[in-house]
C-alpha positions in Angstrom: 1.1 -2.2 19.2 -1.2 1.0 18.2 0.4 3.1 15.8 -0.4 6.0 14.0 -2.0 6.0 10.6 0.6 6.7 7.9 -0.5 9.3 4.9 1.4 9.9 2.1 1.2 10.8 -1.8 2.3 8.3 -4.6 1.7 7.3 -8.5 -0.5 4.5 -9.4 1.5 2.3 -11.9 0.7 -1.0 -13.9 2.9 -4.0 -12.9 4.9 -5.1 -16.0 4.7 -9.0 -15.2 0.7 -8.6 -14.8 -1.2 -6.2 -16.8 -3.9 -6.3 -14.2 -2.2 -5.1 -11.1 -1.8 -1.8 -9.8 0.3 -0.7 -7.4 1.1 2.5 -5.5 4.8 2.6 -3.8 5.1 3.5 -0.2 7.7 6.0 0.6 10.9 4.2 1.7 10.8 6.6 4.5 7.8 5.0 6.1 9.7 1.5 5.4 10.8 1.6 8.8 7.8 2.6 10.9 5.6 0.0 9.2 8.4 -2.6 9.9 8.2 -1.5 13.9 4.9 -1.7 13.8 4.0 -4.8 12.0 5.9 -6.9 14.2 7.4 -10.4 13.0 7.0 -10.8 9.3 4.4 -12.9 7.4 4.3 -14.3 4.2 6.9 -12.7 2.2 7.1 -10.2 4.5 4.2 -8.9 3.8 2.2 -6.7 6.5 -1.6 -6.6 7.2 -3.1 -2.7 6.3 -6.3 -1.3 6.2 -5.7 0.9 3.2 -8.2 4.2 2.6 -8.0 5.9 -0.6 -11.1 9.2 -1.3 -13.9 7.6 0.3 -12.7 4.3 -0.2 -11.6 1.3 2.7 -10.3 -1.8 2.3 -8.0 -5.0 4.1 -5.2 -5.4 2.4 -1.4 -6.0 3.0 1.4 -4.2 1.6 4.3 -5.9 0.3 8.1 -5.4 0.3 10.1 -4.4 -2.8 13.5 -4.8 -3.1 13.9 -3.2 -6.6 12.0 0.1 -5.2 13.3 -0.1 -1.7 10.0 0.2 0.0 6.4 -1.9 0.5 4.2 -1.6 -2.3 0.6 -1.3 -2.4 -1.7 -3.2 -4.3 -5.1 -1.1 -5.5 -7.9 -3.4 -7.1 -9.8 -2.4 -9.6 -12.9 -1.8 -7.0 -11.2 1.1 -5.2 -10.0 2.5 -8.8 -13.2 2.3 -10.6 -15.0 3.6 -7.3 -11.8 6.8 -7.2 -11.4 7.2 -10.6 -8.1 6.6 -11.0 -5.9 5.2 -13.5 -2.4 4.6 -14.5 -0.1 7.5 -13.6 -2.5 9.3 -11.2 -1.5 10.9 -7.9 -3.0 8.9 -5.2 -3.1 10.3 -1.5 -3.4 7.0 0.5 -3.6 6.7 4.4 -2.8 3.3 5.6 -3.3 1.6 9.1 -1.6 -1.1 10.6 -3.7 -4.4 11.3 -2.5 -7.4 13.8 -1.1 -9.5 12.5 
C-alpha cells in the first residue's frame, strides 16, 4: 500500500535503561496512519521505515510505546554524529513506510 511520507518535529532524548540509545517520539497523531499503512504487525509491533533526518537516510523500524502513546524512533549514533545532534535537540524527521 503506497503511502505518503510522514514529517514531523520531535526531541531527541537518551533512553534511561540504555545510555546508548536515542530516540525521537512520533506524534501519537501519526500513530494511526503508520498503523494503516504498515499492515499486520511484526515483531513487537514494530514497523519497517526508511527514516531521513538533514541529509541523512537510513532502514530502520519504529517501535510502539505504550508509556508515550506513540512509535518511537531509534537514531544511531551514525545519523547524529553525521547531523549534529545531541540530547534535547529538535529533530525534523520524515519517515516512509517500507513492506513489510
Amino acid at each position: 500500500m503506497a503511502m505518503e511520507n510522514l514529517t514531523f518535529t520531535s526531541t531527541l532524548w537518551r533512553w534511561e535503561a540504555q545510555d546508548a540509545w536515542r530516540f525521537v517520539t512520533v506524534p501519537a497523531d501519526l500513530t494511526d496512519a503508520i498503523r494503516l499503512g504498515a499492515g499486520p504487525p511484526r515483531g513487537f509491533g514494530s514497523v519497517r521505515v526508511e527514516a531521513t533526518v538533514g541529509a541523512t537516510t537510513w532502514r530502520t523500524s519504529v517501535f510502539p510505546d505504550s508509556h508515550r502513546g506513540s512509535f518511537v524512533l531509534p537514531v544511531k549514533k551514525a545519523v547524529r554524529r553525521a547531523e549534529d545532534l545531541d540530547d534535547g535537540d529538535q529533530v525534523t524527521v520524515t519517515l516512509r513506510l517500507l513492506d513489510q
